[in-house]
N, C-alpha and C positions, 0 to 999 in steps of 0.2 A: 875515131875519137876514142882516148882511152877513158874507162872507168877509171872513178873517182871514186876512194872512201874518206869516209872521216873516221880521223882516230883521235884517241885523246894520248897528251906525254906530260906526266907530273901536271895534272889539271887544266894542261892548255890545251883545247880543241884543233885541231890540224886536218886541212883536207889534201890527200895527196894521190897520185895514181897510183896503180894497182901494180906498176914494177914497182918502184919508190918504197909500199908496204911489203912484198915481198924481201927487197933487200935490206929495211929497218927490220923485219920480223927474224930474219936468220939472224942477221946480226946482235940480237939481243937474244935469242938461243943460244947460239955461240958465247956471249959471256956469261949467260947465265948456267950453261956447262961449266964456264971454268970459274965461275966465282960461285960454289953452289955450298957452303954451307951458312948456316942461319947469322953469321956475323956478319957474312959476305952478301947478305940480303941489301943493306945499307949501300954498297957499292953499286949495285945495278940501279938501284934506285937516283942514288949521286949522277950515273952517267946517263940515265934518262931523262933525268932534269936539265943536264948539262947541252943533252940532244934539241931538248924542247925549246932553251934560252938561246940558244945559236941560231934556231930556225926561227925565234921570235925576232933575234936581233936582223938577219939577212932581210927576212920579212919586212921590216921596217926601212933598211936602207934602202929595198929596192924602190918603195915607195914614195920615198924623199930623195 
């Protein structure tokens, strides 16, 4: 069985396995490399939210 964390993404709680975190964590290193100065704070944060509202929405269709 794989471990489970919980993480939070723009204020919504998420629990996912421990590949799942490793591949969201590079991936927002990786833009947060390329999008790194203080204007470009706002974008990372945009596509974090954008991450968080897609996993709420699949979330829910799977559900229904």
């Amino acid at each position: 069985m794989k471990k489970t964390l919980s993480i939070n993404l723009n204020g919504i709680a998420f629990n996912i396995d421990e590949d799942a975190y490793q591949t969201l964590k590079q991936y927002i290193s990786e833009i947060s490399a390329h999008y790194n100065t203080d204007e470009d704070k706002e974008v990372i944060k945009d596509i974090e939210a954008r991450i968080a509202e897609v996993d709420k929405i699949r979330d829910y269709v799977i559900a229904n």
